[in-house]
MIMARFI-5838 format. One record per residue: residue number from 1; residue in one letter; x, y, z of N, C-alpha, C in turn. Coordinates in steps of 0.001 Angstrom, whole numbers, plus 500000, padded with zeros to 6 digits. Each point is the difference from the previous one (the first is absolute). Example, Ala and Ser with C-alpha at 12.3 -4.5 7.8 and 13.67 -1.06 7.14 Angstrom:
    nr   rest      n_X      n_Y      n_Z     ca_X     ca_Y     ca_Z      c_X      c_Y      c_Z
     1      A   513190   494310   507800   499110   501190   500000   500900   501200   500000
     2      S   499650   501050   499280   500820   501190   500060   499230   501090   500730
END
This chain:
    nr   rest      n_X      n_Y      n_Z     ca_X     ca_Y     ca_Z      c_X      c_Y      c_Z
     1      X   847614   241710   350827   500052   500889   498840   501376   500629   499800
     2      X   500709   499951   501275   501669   500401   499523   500614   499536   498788
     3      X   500162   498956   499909   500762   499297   498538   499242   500997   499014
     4      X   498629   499988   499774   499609   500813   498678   500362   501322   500187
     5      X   500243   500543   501059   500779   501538   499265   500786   500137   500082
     6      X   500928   498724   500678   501630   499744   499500   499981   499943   498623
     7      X   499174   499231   499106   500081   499588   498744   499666   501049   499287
     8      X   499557   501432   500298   499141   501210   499265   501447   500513   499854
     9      X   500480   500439   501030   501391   500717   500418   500843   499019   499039
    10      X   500545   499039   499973   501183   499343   499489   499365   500381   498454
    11      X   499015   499510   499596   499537   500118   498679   500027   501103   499613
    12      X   499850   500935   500559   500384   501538   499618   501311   500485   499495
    13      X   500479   499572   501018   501417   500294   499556   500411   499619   499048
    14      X   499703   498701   500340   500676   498846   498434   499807   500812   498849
    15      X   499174   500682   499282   499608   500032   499057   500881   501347   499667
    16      X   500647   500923   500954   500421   500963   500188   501444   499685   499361
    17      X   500196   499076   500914   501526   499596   499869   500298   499375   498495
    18      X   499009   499208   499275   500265   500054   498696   500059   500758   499228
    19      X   499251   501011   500370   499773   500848   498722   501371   501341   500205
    20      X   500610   499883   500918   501506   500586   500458   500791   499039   498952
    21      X   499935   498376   500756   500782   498961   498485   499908   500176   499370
    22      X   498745   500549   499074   499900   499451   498593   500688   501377   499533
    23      X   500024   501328   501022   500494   501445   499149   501909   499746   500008
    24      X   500635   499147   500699   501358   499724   500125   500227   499091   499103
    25      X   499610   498974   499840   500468   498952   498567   498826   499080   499481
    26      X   499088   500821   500172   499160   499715   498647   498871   498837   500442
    27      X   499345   499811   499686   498509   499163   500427   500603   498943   499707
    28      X   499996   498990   498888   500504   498657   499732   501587   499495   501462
    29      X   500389   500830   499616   500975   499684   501051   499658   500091   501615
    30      X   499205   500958   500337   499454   500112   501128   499182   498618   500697
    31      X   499163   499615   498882   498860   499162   500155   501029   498628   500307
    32      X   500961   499791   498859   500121   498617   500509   500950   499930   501050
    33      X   500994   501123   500177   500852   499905   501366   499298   499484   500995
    34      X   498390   501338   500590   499685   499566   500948   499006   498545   499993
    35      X   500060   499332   498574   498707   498705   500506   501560   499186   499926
    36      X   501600   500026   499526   500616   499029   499794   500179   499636   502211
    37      X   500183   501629   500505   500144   499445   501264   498721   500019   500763
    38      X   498952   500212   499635   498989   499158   500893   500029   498602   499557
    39      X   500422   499312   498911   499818   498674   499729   500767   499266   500913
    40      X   501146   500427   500048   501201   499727   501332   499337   499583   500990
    41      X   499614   501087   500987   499391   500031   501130   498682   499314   500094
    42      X   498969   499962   498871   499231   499107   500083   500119   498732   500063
    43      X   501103   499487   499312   500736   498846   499621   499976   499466   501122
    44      X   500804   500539   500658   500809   499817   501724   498624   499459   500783
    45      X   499162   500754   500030   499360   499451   500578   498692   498836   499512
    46      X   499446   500230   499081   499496   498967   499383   500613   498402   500515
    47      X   501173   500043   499405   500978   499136   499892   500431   499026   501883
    48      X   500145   501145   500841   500289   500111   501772   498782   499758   500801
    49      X   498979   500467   499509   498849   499839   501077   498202   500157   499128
    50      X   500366   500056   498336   498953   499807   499270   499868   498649   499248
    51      X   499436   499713   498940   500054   498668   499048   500586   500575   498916
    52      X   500953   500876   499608   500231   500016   498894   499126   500024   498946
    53      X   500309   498942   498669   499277   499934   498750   499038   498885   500602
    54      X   499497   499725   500495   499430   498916   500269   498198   500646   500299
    55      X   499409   498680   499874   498198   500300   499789   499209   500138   498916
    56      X   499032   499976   499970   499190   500077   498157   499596   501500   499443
    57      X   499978   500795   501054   499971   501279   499462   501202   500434   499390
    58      X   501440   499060   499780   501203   501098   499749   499336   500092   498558
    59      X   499328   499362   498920   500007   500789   498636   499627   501473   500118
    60      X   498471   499812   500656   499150   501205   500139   500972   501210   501042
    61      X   501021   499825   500805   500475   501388   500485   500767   500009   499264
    62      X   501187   499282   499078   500756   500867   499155   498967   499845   498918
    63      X   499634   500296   499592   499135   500831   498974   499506   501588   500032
    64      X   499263   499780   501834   499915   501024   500800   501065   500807   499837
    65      X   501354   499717   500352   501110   500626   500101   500262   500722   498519
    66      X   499752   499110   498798   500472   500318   498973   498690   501802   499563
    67      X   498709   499330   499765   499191   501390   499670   500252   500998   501523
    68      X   500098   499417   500690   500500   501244   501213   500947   500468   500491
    69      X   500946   498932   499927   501786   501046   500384   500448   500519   498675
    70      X   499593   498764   499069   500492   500333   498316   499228   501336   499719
    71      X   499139   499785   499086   499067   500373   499508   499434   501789   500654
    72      X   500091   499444   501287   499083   501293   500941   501200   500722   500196
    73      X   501249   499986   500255   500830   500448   501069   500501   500389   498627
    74      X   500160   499589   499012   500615   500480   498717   499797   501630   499301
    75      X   498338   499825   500526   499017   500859   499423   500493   501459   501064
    76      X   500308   499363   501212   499880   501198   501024   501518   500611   500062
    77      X   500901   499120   499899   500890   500546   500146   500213   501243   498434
    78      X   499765   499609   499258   499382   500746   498573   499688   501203   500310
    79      X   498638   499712   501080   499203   501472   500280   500828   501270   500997
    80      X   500967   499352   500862   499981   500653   500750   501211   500864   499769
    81      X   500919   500270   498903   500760   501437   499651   499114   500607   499920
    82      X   498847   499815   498888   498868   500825   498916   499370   500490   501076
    83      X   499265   499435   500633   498863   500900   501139   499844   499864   501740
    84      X   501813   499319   500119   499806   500088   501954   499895   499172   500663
    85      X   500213   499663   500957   499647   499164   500767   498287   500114   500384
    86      X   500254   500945   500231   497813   500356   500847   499361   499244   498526
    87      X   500203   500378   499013   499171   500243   499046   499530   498488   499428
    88      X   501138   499327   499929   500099   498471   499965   499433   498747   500347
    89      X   500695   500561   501843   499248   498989   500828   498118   500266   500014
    90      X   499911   501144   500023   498268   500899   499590   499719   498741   498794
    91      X   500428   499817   498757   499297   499356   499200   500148   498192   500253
    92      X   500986   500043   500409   501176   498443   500129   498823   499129   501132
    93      X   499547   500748   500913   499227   499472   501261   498937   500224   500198
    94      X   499094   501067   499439   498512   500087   500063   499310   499645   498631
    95      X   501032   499853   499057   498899   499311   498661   500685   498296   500050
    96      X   500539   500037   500606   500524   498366   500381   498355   499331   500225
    97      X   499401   500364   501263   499264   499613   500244   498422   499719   499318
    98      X   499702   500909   499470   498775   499548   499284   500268   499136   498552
    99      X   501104   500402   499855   501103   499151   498661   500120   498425   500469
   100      X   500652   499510   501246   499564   498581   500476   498581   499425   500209
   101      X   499075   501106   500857   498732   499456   499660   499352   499779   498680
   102      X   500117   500387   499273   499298   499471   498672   500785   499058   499612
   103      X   501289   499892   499827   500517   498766   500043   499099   498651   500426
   104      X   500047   500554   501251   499991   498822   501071   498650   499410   499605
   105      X   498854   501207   499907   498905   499496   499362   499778   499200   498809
   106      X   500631   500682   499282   500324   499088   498217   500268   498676   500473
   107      X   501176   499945   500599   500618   498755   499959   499441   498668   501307
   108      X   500551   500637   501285   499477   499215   500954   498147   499960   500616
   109      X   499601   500812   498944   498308   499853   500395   499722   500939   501347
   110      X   500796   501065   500513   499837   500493   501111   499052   501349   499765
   111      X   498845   499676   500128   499022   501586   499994   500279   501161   500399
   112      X   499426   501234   499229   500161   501335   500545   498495   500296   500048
   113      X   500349   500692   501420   498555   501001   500332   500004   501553   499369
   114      X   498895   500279   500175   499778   501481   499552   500702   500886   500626
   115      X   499919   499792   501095   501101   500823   501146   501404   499815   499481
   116      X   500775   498800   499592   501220   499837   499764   500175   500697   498481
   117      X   498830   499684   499243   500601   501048   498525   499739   501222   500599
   118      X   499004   500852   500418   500408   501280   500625   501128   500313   500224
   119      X   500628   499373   501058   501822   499906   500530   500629   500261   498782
   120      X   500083   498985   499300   500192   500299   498844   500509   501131   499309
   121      X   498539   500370   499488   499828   501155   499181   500849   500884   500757
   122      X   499522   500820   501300   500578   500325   501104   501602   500392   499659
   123      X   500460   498982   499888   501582   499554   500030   500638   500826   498351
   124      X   499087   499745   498935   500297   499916   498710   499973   502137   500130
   125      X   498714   500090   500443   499583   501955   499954   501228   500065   501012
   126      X   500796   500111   500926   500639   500091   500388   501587   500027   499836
   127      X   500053   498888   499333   501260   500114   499659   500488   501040   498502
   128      X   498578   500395   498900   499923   500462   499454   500372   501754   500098
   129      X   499243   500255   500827   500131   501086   501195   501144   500513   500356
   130      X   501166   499175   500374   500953   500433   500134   501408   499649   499026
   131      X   499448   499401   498802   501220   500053   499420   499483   500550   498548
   132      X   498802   500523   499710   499436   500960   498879   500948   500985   500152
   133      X   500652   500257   498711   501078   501168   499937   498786   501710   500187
   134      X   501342   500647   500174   499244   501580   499790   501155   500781   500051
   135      X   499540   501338   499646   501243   500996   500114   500705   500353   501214
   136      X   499796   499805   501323   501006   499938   500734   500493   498636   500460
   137      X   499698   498630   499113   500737   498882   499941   500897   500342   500202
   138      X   501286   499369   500829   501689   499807   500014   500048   499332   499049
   139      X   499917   499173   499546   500481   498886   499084   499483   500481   498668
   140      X   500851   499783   498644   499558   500162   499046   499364   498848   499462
   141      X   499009   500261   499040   499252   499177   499723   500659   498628   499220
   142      X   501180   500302   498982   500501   498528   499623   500110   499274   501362
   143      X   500899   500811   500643   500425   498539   501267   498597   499452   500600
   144      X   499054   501109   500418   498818   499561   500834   499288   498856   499076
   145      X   499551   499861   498946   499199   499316   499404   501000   498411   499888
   146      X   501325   500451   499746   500747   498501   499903   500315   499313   501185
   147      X   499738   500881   501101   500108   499713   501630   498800   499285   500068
   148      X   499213   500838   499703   498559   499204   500867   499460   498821   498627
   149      X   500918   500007   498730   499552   498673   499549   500647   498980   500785
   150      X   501726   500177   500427   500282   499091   500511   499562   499596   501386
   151      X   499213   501111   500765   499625   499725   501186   498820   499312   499701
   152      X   499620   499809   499281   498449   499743   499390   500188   498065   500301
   153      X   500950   499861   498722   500726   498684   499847   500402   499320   501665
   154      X   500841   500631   500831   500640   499942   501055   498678   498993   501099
   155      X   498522   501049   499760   499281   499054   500507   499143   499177   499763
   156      X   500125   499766   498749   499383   498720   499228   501128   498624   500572
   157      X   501371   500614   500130   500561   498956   500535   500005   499603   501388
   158      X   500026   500752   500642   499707   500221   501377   498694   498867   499951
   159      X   498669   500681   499604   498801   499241   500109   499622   498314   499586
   160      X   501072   500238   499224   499809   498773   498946   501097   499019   501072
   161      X   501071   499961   500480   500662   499748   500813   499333   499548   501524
   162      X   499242   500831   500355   499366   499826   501109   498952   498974   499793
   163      X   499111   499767   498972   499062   499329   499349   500866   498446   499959
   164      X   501189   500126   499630   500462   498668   499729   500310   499199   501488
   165      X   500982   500919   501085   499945   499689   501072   498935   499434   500836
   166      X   498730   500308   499380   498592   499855   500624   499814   498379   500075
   167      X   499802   499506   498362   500050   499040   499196   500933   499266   500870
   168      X   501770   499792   500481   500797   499263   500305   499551   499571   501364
   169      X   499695   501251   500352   499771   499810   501897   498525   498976   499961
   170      X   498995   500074   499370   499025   499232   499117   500645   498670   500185
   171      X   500764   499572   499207   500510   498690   499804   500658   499238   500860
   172      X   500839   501049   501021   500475   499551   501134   499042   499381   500900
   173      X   499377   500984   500460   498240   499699   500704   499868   498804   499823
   174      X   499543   500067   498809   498885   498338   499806   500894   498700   500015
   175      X   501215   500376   499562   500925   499005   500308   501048   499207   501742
   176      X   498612   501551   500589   500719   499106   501226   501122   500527   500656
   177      X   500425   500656   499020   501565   501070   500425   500266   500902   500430
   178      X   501017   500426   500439   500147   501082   500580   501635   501070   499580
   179      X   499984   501337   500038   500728   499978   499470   500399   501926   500691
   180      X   501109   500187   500329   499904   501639   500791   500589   500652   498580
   181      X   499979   501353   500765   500062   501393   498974   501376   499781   499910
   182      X   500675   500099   500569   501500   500150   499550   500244   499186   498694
   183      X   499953   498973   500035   499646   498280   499058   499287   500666   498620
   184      X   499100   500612   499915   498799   500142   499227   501106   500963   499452
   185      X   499941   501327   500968   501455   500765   498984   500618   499612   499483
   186      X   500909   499379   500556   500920   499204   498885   499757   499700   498727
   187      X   498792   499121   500046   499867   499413   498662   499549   500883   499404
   188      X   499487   501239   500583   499031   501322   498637   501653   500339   499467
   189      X   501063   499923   500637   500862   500985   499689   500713   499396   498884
   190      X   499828   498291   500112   501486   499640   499081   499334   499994   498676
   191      X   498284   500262   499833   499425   500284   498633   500004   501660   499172
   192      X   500429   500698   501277   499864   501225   499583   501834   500384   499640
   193      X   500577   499199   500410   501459   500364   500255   500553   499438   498506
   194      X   499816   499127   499397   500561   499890   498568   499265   500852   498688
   195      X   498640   500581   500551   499274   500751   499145   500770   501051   500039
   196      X   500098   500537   501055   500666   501602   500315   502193   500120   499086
   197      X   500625   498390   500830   501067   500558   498867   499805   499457   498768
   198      X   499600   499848   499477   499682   499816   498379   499627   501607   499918
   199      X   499236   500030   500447   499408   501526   499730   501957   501140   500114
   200      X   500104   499871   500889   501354   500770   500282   500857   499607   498951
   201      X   500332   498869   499429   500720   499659   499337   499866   500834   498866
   202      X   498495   500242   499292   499354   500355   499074   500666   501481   499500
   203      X   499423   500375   501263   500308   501478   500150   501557   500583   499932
   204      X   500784   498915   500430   501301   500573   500399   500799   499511   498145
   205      X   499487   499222   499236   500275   499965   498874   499699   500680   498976
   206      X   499058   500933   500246   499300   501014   498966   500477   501467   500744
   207      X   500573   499604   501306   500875   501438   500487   498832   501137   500404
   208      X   499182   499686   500280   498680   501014   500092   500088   500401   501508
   209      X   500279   501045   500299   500335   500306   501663   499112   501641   500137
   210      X   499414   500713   498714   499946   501383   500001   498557   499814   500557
   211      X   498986   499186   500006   498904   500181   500545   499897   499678   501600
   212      X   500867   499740   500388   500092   499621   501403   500782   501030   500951
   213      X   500166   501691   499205   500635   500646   500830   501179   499865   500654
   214      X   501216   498799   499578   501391   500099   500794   500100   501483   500309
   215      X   500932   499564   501524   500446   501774   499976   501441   499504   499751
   216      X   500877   499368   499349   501060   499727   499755   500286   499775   498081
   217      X   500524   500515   499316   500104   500004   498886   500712   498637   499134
   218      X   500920   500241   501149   501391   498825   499369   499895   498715   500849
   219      X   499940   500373   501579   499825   498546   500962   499335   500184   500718
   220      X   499084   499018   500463   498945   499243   501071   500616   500457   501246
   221      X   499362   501204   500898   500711   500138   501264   499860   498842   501236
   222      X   499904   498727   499812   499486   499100   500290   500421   500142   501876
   223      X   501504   500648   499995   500189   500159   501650   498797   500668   500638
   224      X   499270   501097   499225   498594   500985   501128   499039   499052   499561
   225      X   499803   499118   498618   498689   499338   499685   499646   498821   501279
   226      X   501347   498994   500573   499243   499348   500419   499871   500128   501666
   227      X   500029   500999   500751   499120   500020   500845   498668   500117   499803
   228      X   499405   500557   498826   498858   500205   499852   499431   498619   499684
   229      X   500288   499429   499030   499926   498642   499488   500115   498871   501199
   230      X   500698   500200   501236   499813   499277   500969   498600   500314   500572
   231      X   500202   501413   500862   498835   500183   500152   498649   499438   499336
   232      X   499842   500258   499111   498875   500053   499120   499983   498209   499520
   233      X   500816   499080   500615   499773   498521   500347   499913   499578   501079
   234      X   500220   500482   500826   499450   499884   501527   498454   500196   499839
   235      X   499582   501760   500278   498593   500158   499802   499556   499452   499412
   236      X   500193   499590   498464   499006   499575   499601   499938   498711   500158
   237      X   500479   498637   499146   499782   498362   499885   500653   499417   501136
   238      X   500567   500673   500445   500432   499119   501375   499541   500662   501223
   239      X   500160   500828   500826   499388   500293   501305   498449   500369   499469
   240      X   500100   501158   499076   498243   500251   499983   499109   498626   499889
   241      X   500585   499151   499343   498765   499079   499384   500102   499032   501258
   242      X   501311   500100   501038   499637   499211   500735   499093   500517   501488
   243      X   500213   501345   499572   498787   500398   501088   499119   500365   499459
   244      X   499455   499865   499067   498732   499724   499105   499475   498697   500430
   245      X   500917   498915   499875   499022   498340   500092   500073   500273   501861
   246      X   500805   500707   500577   499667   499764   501723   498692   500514   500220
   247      X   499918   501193   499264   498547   500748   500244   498679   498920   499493
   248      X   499970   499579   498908   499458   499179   499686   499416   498656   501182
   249      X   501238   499453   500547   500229   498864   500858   499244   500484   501255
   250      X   500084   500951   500483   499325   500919   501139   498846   500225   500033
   251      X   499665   500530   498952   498873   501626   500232   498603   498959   498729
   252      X   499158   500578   499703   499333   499587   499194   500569   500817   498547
   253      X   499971   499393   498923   499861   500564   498617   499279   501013   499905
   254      X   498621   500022   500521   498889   501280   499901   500697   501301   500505
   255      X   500728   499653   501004   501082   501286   500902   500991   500298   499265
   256      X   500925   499060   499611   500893   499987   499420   500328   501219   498710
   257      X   498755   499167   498767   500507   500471   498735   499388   501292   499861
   258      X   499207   500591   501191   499526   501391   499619   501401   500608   500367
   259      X   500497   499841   501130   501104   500679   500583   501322   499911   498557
   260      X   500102   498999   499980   500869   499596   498267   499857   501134   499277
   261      X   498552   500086   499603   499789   500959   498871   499946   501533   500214
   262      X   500590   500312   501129   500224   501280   499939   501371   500956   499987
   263      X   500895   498636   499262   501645   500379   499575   500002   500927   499234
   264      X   499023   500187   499158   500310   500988   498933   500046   501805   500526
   265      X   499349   499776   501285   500023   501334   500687   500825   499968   500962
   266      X   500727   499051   500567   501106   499987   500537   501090   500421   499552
   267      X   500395   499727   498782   500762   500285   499384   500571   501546   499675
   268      X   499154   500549   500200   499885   501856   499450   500882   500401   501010
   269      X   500468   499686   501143   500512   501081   500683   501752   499040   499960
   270      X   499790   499089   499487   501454   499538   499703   500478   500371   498739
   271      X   499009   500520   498967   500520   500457   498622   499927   501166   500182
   272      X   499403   501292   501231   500419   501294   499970   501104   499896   500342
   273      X   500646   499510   501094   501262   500025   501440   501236   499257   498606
   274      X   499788   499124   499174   501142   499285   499557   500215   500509   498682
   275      X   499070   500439   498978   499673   500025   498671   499678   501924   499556
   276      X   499540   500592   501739   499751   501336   499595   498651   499613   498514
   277      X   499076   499253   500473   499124   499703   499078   498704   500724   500853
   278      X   499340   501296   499468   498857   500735   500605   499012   499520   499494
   279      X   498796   499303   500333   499003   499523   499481   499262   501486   499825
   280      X   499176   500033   498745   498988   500701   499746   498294   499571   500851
   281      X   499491   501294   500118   498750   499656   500771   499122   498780   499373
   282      X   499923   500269   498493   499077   499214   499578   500426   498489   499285
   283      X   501488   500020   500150   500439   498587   500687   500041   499778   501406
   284      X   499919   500708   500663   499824   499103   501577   498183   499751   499951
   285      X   499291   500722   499735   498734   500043   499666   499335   498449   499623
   286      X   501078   500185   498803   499330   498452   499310   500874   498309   500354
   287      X   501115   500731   500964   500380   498386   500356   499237   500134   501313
   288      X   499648   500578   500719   499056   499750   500935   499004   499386   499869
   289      X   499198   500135   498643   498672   499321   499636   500372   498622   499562
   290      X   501233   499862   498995   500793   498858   500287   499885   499151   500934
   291      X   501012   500731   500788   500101   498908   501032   498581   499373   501332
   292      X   498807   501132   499481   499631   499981   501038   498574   498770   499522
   293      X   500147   500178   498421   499281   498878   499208   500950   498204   499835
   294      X   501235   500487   500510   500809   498452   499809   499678   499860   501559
   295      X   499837   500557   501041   499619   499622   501457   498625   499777   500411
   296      X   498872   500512   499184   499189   499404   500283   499375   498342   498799
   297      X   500693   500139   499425   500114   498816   498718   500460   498601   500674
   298      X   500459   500331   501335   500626   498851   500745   499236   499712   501378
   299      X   498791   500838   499828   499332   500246   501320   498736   499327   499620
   300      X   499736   500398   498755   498593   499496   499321   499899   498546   500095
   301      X   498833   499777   499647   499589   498282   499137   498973   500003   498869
END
């Protein structure tokens, strides 16, 4: 079970350390710095001791890559000037999940029990719970509502992403193949990696930088941005995810993804200590029910 709360811890941070990026030069720029150098490093190895592009799942993971590094990571990096790091990963990772299961059901025929829509619901009163505005909200309500649309979005991609990965690893299977996490990264990344600079491109031509909080007026302090931006590619697509698939490789899934799903409360004491971000009672209240409905959602059948 070590690797999985290596992966709670790294994932924590990660999410920390972006949302530091995205307040120094801006989300679009943040996002694709750190996926241009995880592509690097994924590269490296894919390439050294993985298969590269190679196997029948590569359509289905860059696709994956595209609604989930594109698509999802687009959405989050979006959210996280407007409402935080805590507040984010809270929507980004516990509505991920009942968001892929119905997917998964729609599409791959995979049933839900009564117990698992409970989880569910669970997850939905919960996350509600703590990001329902009120008068001692911190956040004003424009940013909160455009935060948690984009956090909203963030895990439709996330879910929808994960759903596709499902499908590839699917195809690998029956085909006989085999194929490791590092490899599989790769290919999510090089679909999510031309979505994201198009997107930057977009942005940097319409000059739009005021919703993303720069703390620099005139220039990108890019010398303090990219330690964070390193950081926050380490934790996340490269060491986290690779002690994510070790935990995986080890431990059972049933162990695993409960331990997974309790990043979103990990996270709180890295956004008080880094961000000076004080959670309110009745947000810690309701990502608890959160998280404690995305942990048993992985326990159920």
């Amino acid at each position: 079970m070590f690797p999985s709360f290596v992966t709670v811890v790294l994932w924590s941070f990660c999410v920390v350390c972006a949302n530091r990026a995205v307040r120094l030069v801006g989300s679009a720029a943040a996002n694709l710095s750190r996926l241009a150098l995880a592509t690097v490093l994924l590269a490296l190895w894919a390439y050294l001791f993985g298969k590269g592009l190679q196997g029948v799942g590569l359509l289905y993971f860059v696709l994956s890559g595209v609604v989930g590094f594109g698509f999802g990571d687009i959405a989050g990096y979006e959210a996280l000037p407007r409402i935080g790091s805590r507040l984010t990963i809270l929507l980004a990772q516990c509505l991920a999940a009942p968001f892929a299961a119905l997917v998964e059901w729609l599409w791959l025929g995979t049933t839900l029990s009564g117990a698992q829509m409970a989880c569910g619901a669970a997850i939905l009163a919960g996350v509600a719970i703590a990001v329902a505005p009120s008068d001692q909200f911190e956040i004003d309500r424009e940013h909160l509502w455009a935060g948690v649309g984009f956090g909203v979005l963030a895990c439709f991609g996330q879910g929808g992403g994960a759903v596709l990965s499902r499908k590839a690893y699917q195809l690998v299977e029956s085909a006989g193949q085999t194929i490791d996490g590092g490899t599989a990264a790769f290919q999510r990344i090089i679909g999510g990696l031309g979505l994201v600079f198009v997107f930057f491109v977009l942005v940097e031509l319409r000059g739009r930088r005021s919703a993303n909080n720069v703390e620099s007026n005139n220039k990108r302090p890019w010398e303090r941005a990219w330690p964070w931006i390193v950081a926050h590619t380490l934790t996340g697509p490269v060491i986290g995810v690779s002690c994510y698939q070790w935990a995986l490789a080890t431990t059972p899934s049933g162990v695993v993804l409960p331990i997974i799903a309790t990043t979103p409360l990990a996270v709180i004491p890295f956004a008080y200590f880094i961000e000076h971000d004080r959670p309110r009672r009745r947000s810690l209240v309701g990502g608890v029910i959160a998280v404690a409905g995305g942990v048993a959602l992985t326990l159920v059948k």
